[in-house]
C-alpha positions in Angstrom: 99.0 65.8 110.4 99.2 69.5 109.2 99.4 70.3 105.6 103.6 71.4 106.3 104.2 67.6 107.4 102.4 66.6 104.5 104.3 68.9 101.9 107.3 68.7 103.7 109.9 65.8 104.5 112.8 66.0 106.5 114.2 69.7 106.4 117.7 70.2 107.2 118.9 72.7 110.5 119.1 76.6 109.3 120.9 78.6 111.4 120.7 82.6 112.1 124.4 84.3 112.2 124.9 87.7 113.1 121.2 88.5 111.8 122.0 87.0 108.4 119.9 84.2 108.2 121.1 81.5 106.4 118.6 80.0 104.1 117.4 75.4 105.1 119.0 73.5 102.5 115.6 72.3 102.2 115.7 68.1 101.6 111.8 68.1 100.2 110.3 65.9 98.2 107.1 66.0 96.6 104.4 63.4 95.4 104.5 63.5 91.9 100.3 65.0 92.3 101.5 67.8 93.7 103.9 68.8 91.0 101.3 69.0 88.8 99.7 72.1 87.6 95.6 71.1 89.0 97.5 71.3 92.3 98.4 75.6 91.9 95.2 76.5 93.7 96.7 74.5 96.9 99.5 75.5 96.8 98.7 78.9 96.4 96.2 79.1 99.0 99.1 77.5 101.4 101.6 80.2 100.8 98.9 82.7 101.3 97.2 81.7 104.6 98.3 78.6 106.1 100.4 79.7 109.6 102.8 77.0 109.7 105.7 78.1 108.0 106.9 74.7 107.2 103.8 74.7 104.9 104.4 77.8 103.5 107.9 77.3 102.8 107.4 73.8 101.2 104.7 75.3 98.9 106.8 78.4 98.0 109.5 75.3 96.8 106.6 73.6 94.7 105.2 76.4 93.1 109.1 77.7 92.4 109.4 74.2 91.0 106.1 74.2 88.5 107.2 77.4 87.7 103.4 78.1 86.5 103.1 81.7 85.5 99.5 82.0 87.6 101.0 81.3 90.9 102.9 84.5 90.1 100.7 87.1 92.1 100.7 84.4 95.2 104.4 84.1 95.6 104.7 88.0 94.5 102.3 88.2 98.1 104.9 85.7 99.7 107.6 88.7 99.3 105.6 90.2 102.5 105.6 87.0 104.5 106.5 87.1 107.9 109.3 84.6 107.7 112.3 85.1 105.7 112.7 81.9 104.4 109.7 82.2 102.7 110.0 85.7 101.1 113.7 84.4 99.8 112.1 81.3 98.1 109.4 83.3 96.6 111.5 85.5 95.1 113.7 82.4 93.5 110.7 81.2 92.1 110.0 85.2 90.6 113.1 84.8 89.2 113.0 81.0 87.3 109.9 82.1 86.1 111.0 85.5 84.8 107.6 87.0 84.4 108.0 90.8 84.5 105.0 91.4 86.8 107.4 90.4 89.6 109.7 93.6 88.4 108.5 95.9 90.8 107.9 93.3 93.4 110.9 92.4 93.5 112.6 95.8 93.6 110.9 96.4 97.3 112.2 93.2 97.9 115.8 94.7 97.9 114.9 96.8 100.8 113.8 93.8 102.6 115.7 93.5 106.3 117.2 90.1 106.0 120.5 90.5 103.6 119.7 87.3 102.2 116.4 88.0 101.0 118.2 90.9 99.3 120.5 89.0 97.7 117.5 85.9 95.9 115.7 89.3 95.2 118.7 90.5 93.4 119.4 87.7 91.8 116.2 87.4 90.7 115.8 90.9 89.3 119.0 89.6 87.4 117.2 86.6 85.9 114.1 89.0 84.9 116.1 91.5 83.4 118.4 88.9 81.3 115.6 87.0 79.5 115.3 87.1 75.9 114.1 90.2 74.4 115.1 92.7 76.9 118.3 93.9 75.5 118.9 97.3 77.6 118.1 95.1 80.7 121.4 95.8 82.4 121.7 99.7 80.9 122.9 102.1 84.1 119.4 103.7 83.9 117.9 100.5 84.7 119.7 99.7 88.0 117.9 98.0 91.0 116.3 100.1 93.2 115.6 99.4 97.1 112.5 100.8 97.8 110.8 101.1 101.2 107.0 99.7 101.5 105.2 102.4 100.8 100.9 103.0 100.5 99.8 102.7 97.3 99.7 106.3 95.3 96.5 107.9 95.4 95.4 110.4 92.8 95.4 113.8 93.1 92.3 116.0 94.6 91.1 112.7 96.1 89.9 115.3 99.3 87.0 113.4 101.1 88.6 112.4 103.8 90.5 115.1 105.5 91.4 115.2 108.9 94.8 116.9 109.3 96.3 120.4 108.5 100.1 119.8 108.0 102.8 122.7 108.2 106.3 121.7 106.6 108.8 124.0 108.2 112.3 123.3 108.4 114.3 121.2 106.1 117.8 120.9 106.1 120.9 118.2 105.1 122.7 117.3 108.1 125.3 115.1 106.5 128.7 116.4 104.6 127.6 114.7 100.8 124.9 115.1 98.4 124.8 118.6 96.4 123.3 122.0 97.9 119.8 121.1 96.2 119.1 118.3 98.2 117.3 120.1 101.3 114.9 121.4 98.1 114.2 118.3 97.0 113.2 116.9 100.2 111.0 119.6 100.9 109.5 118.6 97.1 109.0 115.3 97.6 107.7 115.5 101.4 105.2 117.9 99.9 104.5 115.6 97.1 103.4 112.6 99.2 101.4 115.0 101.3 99.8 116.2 98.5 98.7 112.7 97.7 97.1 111.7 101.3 93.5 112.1 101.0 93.7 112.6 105.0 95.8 115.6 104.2 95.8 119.4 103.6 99.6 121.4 103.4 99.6 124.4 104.9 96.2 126.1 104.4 92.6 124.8 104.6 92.0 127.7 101.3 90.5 125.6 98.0 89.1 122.7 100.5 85.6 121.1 99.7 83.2 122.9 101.5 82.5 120.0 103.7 86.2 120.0 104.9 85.2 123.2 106.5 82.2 121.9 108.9 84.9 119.9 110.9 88.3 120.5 113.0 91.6 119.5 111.3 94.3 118.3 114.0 97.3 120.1 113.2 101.1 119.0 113.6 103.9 120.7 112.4 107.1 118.4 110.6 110.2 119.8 110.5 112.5 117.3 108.1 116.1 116.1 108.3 118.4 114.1 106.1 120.2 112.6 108.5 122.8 110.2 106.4 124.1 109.7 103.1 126.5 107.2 102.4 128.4 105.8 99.1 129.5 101.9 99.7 130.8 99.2 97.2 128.8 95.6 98.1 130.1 93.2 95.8 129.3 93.5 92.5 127.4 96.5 93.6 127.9 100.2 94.4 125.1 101.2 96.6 123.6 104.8 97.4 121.6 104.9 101.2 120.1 107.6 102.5 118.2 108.2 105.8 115.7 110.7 106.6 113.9 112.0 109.7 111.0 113.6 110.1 110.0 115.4 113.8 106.5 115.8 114.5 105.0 118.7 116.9 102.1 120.6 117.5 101.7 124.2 116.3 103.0 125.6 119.8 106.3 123.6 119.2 105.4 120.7 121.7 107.4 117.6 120.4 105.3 114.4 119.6 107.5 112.3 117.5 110.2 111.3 115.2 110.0 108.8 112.4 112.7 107.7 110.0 112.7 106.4 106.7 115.6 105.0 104.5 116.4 103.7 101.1 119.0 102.3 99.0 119.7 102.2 95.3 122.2 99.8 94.0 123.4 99.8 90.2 126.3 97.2 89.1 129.5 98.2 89.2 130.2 97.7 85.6 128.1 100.5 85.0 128.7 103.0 87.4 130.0 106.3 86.8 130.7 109.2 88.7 128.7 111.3 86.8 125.6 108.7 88.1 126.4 110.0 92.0 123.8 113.0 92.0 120.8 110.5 90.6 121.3 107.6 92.5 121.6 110.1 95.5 118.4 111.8 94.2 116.7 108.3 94.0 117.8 107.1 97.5 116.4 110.4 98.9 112.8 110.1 97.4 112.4 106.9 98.5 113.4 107.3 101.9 111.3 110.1 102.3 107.9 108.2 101.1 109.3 105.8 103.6 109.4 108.6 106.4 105.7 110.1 104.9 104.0 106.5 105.2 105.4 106.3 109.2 104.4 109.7 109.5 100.8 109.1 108.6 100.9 106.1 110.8 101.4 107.5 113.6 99.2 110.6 113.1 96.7 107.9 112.6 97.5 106.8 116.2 97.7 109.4 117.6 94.1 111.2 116.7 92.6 107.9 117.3 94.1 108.4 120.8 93.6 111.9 121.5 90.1 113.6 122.4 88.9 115.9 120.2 88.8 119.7 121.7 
């Protein structure tokens, strides 16, 4: 028997509609040892590696059930979990246990592709925010934030690894909102997150570690796009999206790719004001564009991995 028929009894039908999963109304039951706190190692190790989903699921349950503060960084892993049932049960148990480490977390979360996954996460960011001691929880300058997956921010001058020369050329707003600025700060932030690859150099090779010298840089040109910016009212929430493009070439203008990133910030509508348009737009851009920057360097990854060197 695998360890999801032994953690799990009996679950009920879930069903998909129109891409909106809805969630098992899950009938478990657990021996009482497993609800016990010897029993967080388990568990934990379930939710991190075992592949049967039923496993995983049942131990995201018990662990959102013991509501033990060190099973936090496990179910904050279970946010990236293949199955959605999963990630939306991990972040339930985030938010019973209210432990602000699951902030952030849980903010990426609201970018997550399944709406209902969204919603625990929001809900859960809710429950955080609302404990005890945070009195400015639900000020306008703390509103949700959707968040692509990003790579983690490197420090500056970090430089021992370069391999491509990037030219930023064109950058423009395609889409009738946002103020005249916003072309500028995409440019900024594009050529903040380049700044920030180690793999990288903007530009010019001038300044580079003498090593950097000894070796060819591939070289790609990225000309950069917003492509949409929308104002919508979901619920209690007024959300801000934005979508970016970025298309890839080679100095001589042959095309090689486009990749797209996208972000939304919500803030409640109790506290929106029109005066909060420009910032929520500003967010919404920047994290769409290190969205765009992280597929970016994928697939320049990809493609010097496939290409011969001259």
């Amino acid at each position: 028997m695998g360890t999801g028929q032994a953690l799990l009894r009996k679950p009920r039908t879930h069903l998909a509609l129109g891409g909106v999963l809805v969630f098992w109304v899950l009938g478990v039951t657990f021996p009482e040892r497993l609800a016990r706190g010897d029993r967080l190692d388990e568990l934990s190790r379930a939710i991190e590696h075992d592949r049967d989903d039923k496993a995983r699921i049942a131990a995201a349950v018990a662990l959102g059930k013991i509501a033990d503060p060190r099973s936090v960084p496990a179910l904050i892993q279970a946010l990236g979990d293949k199955s959605p049932v999963v990630r939306g049960l991990a972040a339930t148990a985030l938010g019973r246990m209210a432990d602000p480490r699951a902030i952030a977390p849980l903010e990426r979360a609201l970018g997550d592709g399944n709406e209902v996954v969204r919603a625990r996460a929001r809900d859960a960011l809710f429950a955080i925010r609302a404990k005890p001691g945070k009195e400015n929880a639900l000020l306008p300058s703390e509103h949700a934030r959707i968040a692509p997956k990003e790579s983690p921010k490197l420090a500056m001058g970090t430089r021992k690894d370069i391999r491509f020369r990037i030219i930023v050329k064109s950058v423009a707003n395609k889409t009738p909102r946002g103020s005249k600025d916003m072309t500028n700060k995409m440019r900024d932030h594009l050529m903040e997150q380049l700044q920030r690859s180690p793999e990288v150099t903007v530009d010019t090779p001038v300044g580079l570690p003498p090593h950097a010298g000894k070796k060819k840089l591939s070289e790609f040109a990225v000309d950069g796009q917003i492509a949409e910016l929308s104002h919508a009212i979901s619920g209690p929430w007024v959300e801000v999206s934005c979508q970016v493009r970025l298309s890839i070439s080679t100095p001589d203008g042959r095309m090689l790719s486009i990749v797209t990133g996208g972000a939304t910030v919500q803030t409640p509508r109790s506290h929106f004001r029109v005066t909060m348009e420009r910032s929520l737009q500003a967010e919404a851009l920047e994290n769409a564009v290190r969205g765009a920057h992280q597929n970016m360097m994928a697939f320049l990854t990809r493609y010097a991995a496939a290409t011969p060197r001259k």
